[in-house]
Steps between C-alpha positions, in 0.01 A plus 500: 500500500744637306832348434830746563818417282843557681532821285164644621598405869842727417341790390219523756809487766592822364229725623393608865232337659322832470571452086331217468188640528564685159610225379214262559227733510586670152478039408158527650385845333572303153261227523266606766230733424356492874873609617536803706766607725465740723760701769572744723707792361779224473479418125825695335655312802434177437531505133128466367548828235546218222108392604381861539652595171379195325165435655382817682129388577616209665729712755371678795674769692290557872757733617622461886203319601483149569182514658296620158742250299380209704154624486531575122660161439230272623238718314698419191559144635108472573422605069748203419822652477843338588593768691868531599549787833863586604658690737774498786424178713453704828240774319301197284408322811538644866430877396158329279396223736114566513462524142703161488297374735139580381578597120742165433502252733031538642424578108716262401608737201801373302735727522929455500659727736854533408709589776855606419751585719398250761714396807794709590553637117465842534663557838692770430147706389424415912266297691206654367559351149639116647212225489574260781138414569347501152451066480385527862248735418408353166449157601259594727220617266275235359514393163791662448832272344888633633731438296912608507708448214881425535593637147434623168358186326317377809335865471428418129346168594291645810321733252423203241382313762242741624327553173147341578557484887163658616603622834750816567873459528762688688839443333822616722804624260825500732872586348653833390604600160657173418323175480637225670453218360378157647420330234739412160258253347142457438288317789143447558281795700207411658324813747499292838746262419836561669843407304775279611751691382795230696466153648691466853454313840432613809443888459211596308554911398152691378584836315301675270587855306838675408654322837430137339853611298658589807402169684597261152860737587494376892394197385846441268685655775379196775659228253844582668371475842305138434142654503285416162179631551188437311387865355143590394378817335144528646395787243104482581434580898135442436403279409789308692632184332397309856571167330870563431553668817345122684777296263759684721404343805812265474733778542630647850463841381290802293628788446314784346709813357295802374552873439190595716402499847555170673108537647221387243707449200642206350651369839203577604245271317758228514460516903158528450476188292733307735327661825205202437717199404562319826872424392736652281857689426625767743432857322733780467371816313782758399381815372433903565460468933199678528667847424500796297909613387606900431540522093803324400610294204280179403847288554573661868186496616482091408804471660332654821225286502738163435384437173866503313646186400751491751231578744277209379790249530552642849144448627538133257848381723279618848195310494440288806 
């Protein structure tokens, strides 16, 4: 797997999460001939113009209709393209579930849905356009890999990391129109293999996404108040890195934090893992509590849910 120089991780910290995909599909364009992206009247959007300019026959345009692009995209997938399908997280998964279901995950056609957007990013376009339940739903259809990236250059890596998986892959983007960045140097990415990000005692934190940056923040913020957890970006949901979740069972606590729905996301597959171990930490999942919020801005609508930083050292300091 590619390398990443401290200058390469700077400049990919400059663009969006939504960016990236210019970025590193106009990478994969160059020296893939099988390469084709596909979308959902979102490309101007989210920057792929310097792909369609460049390499027109290897962009597709399906219009508002995610149904026909998943449909289209596992055709293409099924002739032995590496076919790339993107649109809002809430439209690429819930509003094209049976195609999912039978088209990706029963035909086994490898496809990457790219869903952008995901968690509580575009709030302030409403409800309709939040994805709360898009890993719940996801990691419920065989075959079919989960994965949610907590920056720019883990984004980079999840796509290199792909190439030759023969099974479909939904990949969550979180984060607005500046990446925040979790990671300042190079580390090693493997899909299903969860990162410690920090070594601690006692408290055991499991993030994954945009929120991992708020939780490394919280994290910082418990030094003062004598609380050093251990933190963990868990960036594949399925499948789960079980065996790094069981090395925890010295601590007194897991926490999961997530920008989704605390029922049948990350929190959930940790309980469910946990659930059939006859001893182990207490739980705590903090997320979205199984409710939709009126449009509102990404950073009040986390603040809502008690997924700021002050509101993860709150929930932190009142563990019992």
């Amino acid at each position: 797997m590619k390398k990443y120089s401290n200058q390469e991780i700077a400049e990919l910290s400059q663009f969006a999460p939504r960016e990236i995909i210019s970025k590193v599909g106009y990478v994969q364009a160059q020296k893939d001939d099988k390469f084709i992206i596909m979308y959902s009247d979102i490309g101007k959007s989210f920057g792929v113009n310097k792909i369609t300019k460049e390499f027109p026959d290897k962009c597709i345009e399906a219009g508002i209709s995610e149904q026909n692009l998943v449909g289209m995209a596992a055709g293409m997938s099924n002739l032995g393209y590496n076919v790339f399908a993107l649109s809002y997280a809430p439209f690429i998964t819930s509003r094209v579930l049976d195609q999912i279901r039978v088209y990706l995950g029963y035909m086994h056609s490898n496809v990457r849905l790219i869903g952008i957007g995901g968690g509580l990013t575009a709030g302030d376009l409403g409800a309709t356009h939040t994805a709360l339940e898009d890993l719940a739903v996801m990691r419920t259809i065989p075959n079919m890999v989960v994965v949610s990236p907590c920056d720019c250059l883990e984004y980079a890596k999840v796509i290199e990391a792909i190439n030759g998986l023969e099974q479909p892959v939904y990949i969550r983007l979180t984060g607005g129109k500046v990446g925040e960045m979790v990671y300042e140097k190079d580390y090693d990415f493997q899909i299903g293999k969860g990162v410690v990000l920090k070594e601690g005692r006692k408290i055991a934190i499991i993030s994954n996404g945009n929120i991992t940056k708020e939780v490394a923040l919280a994290i910082d913020k418990l030094k003062a108040h004598g609380v050093f957890p251990t933190h963990i970006n868990m960036h594949t949901v399925k499948p789960l890195d079980t065996a790094l979740i069981d090395s925890l069972h010295n601590m007194e606590h897991i926490v999961t934090v997530e920008e989704h729905n605390v029922l049948g996301g990350l929190g959930g597959a940790v309980a469910e893992h946990l659930a059939e171990k006859n001893c182990h930490p207490k739980l705590t999942r903090i997320g979205v509590n199984d409710e939709f919020f009126k449009a509102n801005k990404a950073t009040v609508l986390r603040e809502k849910a008690g997924l700021s930083c002050d509101k993860i050292v709150e929930r932190i300091l009142n563990l019992k």
